[in-house]
Backbone bond lengths (Angstrom), bond angles and torsions (degrees), N, CA, C in turn:
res aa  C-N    CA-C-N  psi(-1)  N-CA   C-N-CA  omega(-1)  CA-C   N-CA-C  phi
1 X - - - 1.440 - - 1.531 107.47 -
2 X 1.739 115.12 119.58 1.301 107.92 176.24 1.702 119.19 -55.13
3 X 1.507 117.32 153.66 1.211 117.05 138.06 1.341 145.46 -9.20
4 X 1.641 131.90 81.86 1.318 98.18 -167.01 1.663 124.84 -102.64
5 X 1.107 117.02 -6.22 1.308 126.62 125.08 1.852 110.28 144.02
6 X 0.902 133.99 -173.01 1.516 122.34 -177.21 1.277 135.97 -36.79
7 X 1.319 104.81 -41.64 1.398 126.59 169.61 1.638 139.78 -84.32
8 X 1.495 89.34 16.23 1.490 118.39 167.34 1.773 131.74 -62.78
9 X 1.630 86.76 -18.75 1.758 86.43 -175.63 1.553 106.88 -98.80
10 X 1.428 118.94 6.12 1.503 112.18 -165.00 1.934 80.09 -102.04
11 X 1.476 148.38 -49.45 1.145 123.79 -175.73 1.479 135.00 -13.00
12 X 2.018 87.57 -62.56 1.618 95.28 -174.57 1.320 113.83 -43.48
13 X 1.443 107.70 -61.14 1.746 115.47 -178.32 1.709 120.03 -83.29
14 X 1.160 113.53 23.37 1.215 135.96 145.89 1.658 121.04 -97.87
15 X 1.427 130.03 -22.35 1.453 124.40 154.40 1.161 108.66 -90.32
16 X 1.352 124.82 18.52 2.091 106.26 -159.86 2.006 70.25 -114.97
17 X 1.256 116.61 -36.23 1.785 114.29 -167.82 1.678 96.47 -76.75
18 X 1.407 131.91 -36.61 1.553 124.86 -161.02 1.526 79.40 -89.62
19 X 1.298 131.74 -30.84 1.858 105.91 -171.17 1.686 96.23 -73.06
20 X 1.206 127.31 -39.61 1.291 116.54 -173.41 1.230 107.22 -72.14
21 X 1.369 132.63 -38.58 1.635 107.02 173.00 1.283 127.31 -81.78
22 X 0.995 129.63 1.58 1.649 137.41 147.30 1.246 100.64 -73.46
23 X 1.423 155.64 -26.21 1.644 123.53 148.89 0.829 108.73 -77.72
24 X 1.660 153.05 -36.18 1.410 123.99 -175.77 1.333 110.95 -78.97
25 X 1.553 132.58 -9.52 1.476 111.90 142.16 1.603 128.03 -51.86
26 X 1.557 111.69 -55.07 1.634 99.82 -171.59 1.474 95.92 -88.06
27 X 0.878 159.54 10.90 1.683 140.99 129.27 1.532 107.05 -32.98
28 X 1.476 104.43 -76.67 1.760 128.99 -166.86 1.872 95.82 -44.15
29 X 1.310 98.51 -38.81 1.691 90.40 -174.23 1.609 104.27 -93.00
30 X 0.985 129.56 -23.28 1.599 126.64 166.53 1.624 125.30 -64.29
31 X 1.290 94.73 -43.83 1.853 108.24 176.77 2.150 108.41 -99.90
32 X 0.878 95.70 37.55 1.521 100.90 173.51 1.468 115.58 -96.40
33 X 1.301 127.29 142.26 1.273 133.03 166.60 0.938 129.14 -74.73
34 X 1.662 124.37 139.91 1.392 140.73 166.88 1.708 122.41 80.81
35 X 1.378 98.92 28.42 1.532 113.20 -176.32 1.745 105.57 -135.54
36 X 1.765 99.71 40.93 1.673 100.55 -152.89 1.778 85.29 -85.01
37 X 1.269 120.93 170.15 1.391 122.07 169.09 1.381 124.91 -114.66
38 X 1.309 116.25 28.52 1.339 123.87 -163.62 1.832 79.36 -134.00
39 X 1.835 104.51 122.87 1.173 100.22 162.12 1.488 151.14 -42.34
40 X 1.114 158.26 -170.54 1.346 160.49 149.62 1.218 122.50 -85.34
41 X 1.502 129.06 128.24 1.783 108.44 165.19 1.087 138.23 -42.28
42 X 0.680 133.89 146.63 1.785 134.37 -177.89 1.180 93.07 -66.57
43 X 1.532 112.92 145.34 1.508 123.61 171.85 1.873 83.50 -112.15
44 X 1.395 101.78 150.89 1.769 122.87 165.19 1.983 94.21 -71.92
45 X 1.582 91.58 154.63 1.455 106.44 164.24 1.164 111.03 -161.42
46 X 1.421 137.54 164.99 1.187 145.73 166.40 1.404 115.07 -11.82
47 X 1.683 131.73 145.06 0.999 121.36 163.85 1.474 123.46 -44.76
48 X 1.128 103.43 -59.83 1.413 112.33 -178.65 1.765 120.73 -46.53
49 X 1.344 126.56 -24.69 1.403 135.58 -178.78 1.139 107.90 -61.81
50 X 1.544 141.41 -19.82 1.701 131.69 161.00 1.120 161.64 -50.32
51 X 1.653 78.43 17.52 1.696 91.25 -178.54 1.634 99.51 82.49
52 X 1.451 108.76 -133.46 1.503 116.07 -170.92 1.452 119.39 -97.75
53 X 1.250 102.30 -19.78 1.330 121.33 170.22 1.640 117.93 -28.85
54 X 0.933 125.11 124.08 1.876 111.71 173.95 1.435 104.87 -116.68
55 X 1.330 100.25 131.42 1.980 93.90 160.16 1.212 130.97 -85.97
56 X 1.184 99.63 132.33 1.719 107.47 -174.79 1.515 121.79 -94.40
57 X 1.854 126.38 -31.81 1.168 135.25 177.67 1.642 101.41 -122.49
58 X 1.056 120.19 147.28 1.585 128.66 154.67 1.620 106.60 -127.66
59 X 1.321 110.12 85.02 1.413 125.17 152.94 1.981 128.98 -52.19
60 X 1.154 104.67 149.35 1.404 114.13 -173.06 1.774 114.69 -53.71
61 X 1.741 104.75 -42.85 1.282 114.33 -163.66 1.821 104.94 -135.16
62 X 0.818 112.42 163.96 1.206 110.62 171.54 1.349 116.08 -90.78
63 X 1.210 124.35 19.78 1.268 134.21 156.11 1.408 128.38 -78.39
64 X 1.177 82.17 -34.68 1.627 112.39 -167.82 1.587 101.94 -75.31
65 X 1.610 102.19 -48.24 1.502 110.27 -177.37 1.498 106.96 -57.88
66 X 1.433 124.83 -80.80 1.128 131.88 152.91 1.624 109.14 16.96
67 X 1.542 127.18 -74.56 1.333 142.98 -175.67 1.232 106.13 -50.78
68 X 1.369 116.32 -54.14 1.540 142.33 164.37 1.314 100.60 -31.44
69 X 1.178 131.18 -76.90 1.627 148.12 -132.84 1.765 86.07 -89.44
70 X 0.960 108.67 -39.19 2.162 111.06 -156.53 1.786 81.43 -83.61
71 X 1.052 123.42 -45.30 1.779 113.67 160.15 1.130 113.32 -14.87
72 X 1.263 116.36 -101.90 1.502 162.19 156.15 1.825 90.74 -5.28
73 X 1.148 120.88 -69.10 0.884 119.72 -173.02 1.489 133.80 -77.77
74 X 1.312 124.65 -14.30 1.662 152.91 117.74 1.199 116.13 -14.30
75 X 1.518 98.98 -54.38 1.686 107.04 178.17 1.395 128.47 -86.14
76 X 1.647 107.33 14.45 1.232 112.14 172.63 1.611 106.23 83.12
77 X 1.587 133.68 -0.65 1.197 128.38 158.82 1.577 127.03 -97.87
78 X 1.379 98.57 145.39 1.996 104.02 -170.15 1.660 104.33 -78.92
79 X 1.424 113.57 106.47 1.116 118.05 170.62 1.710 122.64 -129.69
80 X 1.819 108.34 156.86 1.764 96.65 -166.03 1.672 80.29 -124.96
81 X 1.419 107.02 166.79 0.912 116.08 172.21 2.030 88.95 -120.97
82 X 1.590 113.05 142.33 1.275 109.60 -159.65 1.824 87.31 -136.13
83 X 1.308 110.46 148.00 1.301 107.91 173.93 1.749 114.21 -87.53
84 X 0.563 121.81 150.99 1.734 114.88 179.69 1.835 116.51 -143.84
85 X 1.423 88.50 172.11 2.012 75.93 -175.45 1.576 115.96 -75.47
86 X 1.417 118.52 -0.42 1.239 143.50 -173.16 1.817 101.00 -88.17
87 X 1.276 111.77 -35.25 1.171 107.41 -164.63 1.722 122.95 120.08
88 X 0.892 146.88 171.52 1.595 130.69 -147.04 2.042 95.92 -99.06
89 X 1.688 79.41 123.70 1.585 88.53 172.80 1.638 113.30 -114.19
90 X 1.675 102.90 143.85 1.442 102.13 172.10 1.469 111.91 -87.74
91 X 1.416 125.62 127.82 1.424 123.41 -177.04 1.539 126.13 -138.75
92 X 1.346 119.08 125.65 1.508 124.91 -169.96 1.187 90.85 -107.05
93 X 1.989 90.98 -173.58 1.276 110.29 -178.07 1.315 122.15 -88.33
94 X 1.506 145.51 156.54 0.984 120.23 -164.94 1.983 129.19 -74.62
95 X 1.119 97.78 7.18 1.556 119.19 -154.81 2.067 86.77 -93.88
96 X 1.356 95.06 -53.81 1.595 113.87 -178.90 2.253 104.90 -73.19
97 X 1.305 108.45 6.20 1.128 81.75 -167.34 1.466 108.21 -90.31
98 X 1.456 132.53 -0.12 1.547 129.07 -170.88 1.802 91.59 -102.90
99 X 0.838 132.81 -3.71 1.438 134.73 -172.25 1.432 92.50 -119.71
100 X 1.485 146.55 -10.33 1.372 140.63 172.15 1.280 111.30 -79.23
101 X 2.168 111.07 -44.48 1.799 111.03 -162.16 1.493 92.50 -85.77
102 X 1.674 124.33 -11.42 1.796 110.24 170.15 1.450 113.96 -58.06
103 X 1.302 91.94 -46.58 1.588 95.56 -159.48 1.564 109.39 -66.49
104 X 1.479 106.75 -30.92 1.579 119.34 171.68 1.409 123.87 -62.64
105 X 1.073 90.73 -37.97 1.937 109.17 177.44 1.507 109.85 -48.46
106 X 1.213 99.80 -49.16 1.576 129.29 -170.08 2.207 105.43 -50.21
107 X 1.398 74.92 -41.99 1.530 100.43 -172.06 1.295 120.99 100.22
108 X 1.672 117.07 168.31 1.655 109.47 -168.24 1.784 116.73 -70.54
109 X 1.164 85.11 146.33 1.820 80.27 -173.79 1.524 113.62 94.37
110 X 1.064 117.88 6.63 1.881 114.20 -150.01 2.164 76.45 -90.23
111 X 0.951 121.84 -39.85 1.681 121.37 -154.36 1.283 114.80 -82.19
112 X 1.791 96.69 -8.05 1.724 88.26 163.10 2.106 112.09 -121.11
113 X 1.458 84.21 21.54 1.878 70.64 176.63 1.671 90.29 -116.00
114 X 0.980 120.14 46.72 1.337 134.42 155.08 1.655 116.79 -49.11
């Protein structure tokens, strides 16, 4: 193996420093904040924060809502039950909302003993 000349002993510890800073780059970019990809919980907000959505019932429990919503949804209408700072609201769309408080009126369960 030729000679490679004086400046042969600084390589080694010149690849042992560039391999280590190419991991403390992809570390620094792996363990960084606020670029996570797994959503956030839903935080509750005002009724009104749903977009278009309107609420039609505010039930005691979310059990209750639930009963509410599987109604609604029995009856062939798209409904969510949404948690809010108020407490859990049932809410459609606004197109579905005069055909949602009938069917509610009726009471829960009324859309499948048809």
């Amino acid at each position: 193996m030729p000679s490679w000349n004086a400046y042969s002993f600084i390589f080694g510890p010149l690849i042992g420093f560039l391999g280590l800073g190419i991991m403390i780059l992809v570390l620094k970019w792996g363990f960084r904040r606020g670029g996570s990809l797994i959503a956030r919980p839903a935080e509750p907000g005002k009724a009104t924060e749903y977009g278009l959505l309107v609420p039609i019932a505010s039930p005691n429990t979310f059990i209750e809502g639930e009963v509410l919503r599987r109604t609604l949804i029995d009856a062939g209408i798209k409904a969510n039950l949404a948690n809010t700072n108020d407490g859990p609201r049932v809410m459609v769309w606004p197109k579905d909302e005069k055909a949602a408080r009938q069917i509610l009126s009726r009471g829960p369960g009324a859309s499948r003993a048809r």
